[in-house]
N, C-alpha and C positions, 0 to 999 in steps of 0.2 A: 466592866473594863479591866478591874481588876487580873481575874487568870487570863483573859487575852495577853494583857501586858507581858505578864510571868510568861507565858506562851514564845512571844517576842523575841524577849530579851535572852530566853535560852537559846535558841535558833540564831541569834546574833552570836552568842556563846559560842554555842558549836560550827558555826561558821568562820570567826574568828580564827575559833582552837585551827581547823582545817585548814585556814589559810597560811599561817603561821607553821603548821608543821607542814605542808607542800612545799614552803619558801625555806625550807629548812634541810627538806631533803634533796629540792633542788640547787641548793648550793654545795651540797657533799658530793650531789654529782657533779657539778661544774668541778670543783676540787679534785677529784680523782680522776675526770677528763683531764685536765691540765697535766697533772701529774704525769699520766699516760701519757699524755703526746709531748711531751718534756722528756721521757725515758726513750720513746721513740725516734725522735726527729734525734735526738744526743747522738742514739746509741747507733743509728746509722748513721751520723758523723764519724764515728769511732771505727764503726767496723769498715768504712772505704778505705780510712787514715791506717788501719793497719793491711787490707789489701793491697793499697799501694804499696804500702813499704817490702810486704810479703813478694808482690812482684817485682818490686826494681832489683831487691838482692838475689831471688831466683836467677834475673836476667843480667845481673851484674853490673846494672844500670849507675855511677855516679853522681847521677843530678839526682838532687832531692825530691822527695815523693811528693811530698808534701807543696812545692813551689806547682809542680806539676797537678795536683788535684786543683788549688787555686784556679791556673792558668782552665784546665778544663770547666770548672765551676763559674768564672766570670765568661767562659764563650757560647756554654748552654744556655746563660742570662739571658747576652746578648742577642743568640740569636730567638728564643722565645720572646723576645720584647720587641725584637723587629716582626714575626710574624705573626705570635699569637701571645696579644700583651698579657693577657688573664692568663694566660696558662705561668706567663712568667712571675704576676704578680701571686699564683696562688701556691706557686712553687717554694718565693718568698715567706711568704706569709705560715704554712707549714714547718719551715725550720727555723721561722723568727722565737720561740721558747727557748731553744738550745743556742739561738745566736745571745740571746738575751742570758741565758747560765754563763756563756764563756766569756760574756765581757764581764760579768759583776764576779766575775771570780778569776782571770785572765791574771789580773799582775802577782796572784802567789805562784804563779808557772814563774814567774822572772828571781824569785826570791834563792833557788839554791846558788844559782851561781853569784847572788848579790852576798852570798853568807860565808862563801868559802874564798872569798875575791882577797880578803886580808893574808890567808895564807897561799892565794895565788903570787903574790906581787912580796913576800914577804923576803925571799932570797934574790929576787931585783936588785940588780946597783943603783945607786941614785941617777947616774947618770943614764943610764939605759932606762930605768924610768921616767925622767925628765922628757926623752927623748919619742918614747914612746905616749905621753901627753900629748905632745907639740905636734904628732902625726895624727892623733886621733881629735884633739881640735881644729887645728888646719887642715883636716879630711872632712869634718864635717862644716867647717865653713865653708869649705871649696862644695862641697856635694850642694849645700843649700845655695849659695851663689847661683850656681849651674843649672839646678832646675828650676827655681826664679825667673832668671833670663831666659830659657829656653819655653818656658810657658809664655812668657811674656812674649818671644819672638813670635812661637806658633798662634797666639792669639792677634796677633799683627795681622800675621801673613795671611791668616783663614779670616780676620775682619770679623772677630765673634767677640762679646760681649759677654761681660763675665754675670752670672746671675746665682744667686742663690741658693746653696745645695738643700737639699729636699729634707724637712724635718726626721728624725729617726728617734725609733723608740728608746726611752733608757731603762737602766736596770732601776727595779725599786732598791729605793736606800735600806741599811740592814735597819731592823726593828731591836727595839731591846730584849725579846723575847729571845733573838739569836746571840745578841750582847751579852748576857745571861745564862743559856744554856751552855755557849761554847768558855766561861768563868769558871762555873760548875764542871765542866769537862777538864779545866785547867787545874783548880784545884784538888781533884780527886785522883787524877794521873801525877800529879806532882808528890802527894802525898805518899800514894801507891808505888812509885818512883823510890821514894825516900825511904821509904820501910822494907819493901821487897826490891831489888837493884836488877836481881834475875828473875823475877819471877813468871817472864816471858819465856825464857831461855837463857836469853844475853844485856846488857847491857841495856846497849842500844833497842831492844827491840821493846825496852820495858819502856824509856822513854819518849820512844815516836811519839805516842798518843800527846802525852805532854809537850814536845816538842810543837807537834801542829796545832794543839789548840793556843800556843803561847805566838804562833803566827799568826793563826788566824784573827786572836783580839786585836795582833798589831795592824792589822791592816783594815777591822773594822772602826778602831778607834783613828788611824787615821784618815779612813772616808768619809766620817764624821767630823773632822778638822772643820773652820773656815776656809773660803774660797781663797780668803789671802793668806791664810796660814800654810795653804798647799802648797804656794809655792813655792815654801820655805823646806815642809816637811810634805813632803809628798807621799802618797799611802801607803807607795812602795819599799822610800824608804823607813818609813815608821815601820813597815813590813818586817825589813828584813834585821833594824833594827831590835826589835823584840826578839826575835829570832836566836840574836846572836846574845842579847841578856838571858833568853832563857838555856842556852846552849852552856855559858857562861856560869849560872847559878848549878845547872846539873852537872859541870864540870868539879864546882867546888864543893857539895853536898857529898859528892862520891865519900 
């Protein structure tokens, strides 16, 4: 019984070993699929968003492109979902990776103009900017008012019943692996900043690096807030606060 056993248990071994490196290299592949089709489904997001825009200024078009790709993109939905639902769902499902990139990275697109908004408003009179408050909150109560009501009328008059929007996927929350990396990106560009000022060229070009990874922690450590703390300090503005402290320290380091 003895070498049978020995027999056995190597065969157990080497099956093991085998199934453990099969599960191994089938996840490197899953991994580099993703990644593909995350570069793909992006980057033809990208390349229509600049076709469009390439054509409306050819054609000297003023409405924006971009409203215009939307408006075409919800009627291709539409109408694949009224005639052939799978084609619409598999449509979906295709560009859900890069829908999923641009929401969990979406609010540092909102961060320049939240950083430069201090010296927007800085040569403002008080009264002209008083004024221009009291338009942009009384615009948007009136605007929320107005579609309230109007939803509520149209759901009157069509006799429809309000139900439950359809669950959607979310972005994974950042890991501290990225918490981490982008620290390390922070403090070796700050550094690097601080010792060589040109060593890009100019200035500024030494600091980008520095600059965005000093955004980018602001906006992971604020989506890692509590849910009641967000809506104190929302991730945006922790965003674009960081932003402007790091803008701030490379102003004074100079």
């Amino acid at each position: 019984m003895g070498p049978e056993k020995t027999c056995s248990d190597r065969t157990l071994l080497v099956k093991s070993a085998g199934a453990e490196s099969g599960g191994t290299s089938t996840t490197v592949s899953q991994k580099a699929f993703g990644v593909l089709h995350l570069v793909v489904s992006l980057g033809i997001i990208l390349a229509m968003d600049k076709f469009l825009k390439k054509a409306f200024v050819a054609a000297a078009i003023k409405f924006p492109s971009a409203l215009f790709g939307m408006f075409c993109i919800f009627s291709v939905l539409m109408i694949l979902d009224s005639t052939v639902s799978a084609a619409a769902s598999g449509l979906m499902s295709f560009f859900e990776p890069a829908l999923l990139f641009i929401q969990r990275w979406l609010p540092l697109f909102y961060v320049p103009s939240l950083v430069v908004l201090p010296l927007a408003v800085k040569d403002i009179p008080a009264a002209s900017g008083l004024k221009i408050c009291l338009i942009l909150v009384g615009g948007w109560l009136a605007s929320l008012s107005v579609a309230g009501y109007t939803a509520i009328a149209v759901r009157k008059l069509v006799k429809t019943e309000m139900t439950d929007a359809e669950p959607m996927a979310k972005p994974s929350p950042f890991s501290s692996l990225e918490l981490w990396t982008w620290s390390g990106i922070f403090v070796i560009s700050f550094i690097s900043a601080f010792l060589y000022p040109t060593a890009l060229g100019t200035n500024a070009r030494t600091c980008l690096l520095f600059l965005l990874a000093a955004t980018v922690i602001g906006y992971m450590v604020g989506s890692g807030l509590p849910s009641g703390l967000k809506k104190i300090f929302h991730p945006i503005i922790c965003c674009a606060l960081s932003a402007d402290l790091a803008a701030f320290a490379q102003q004074n380091t100079r």
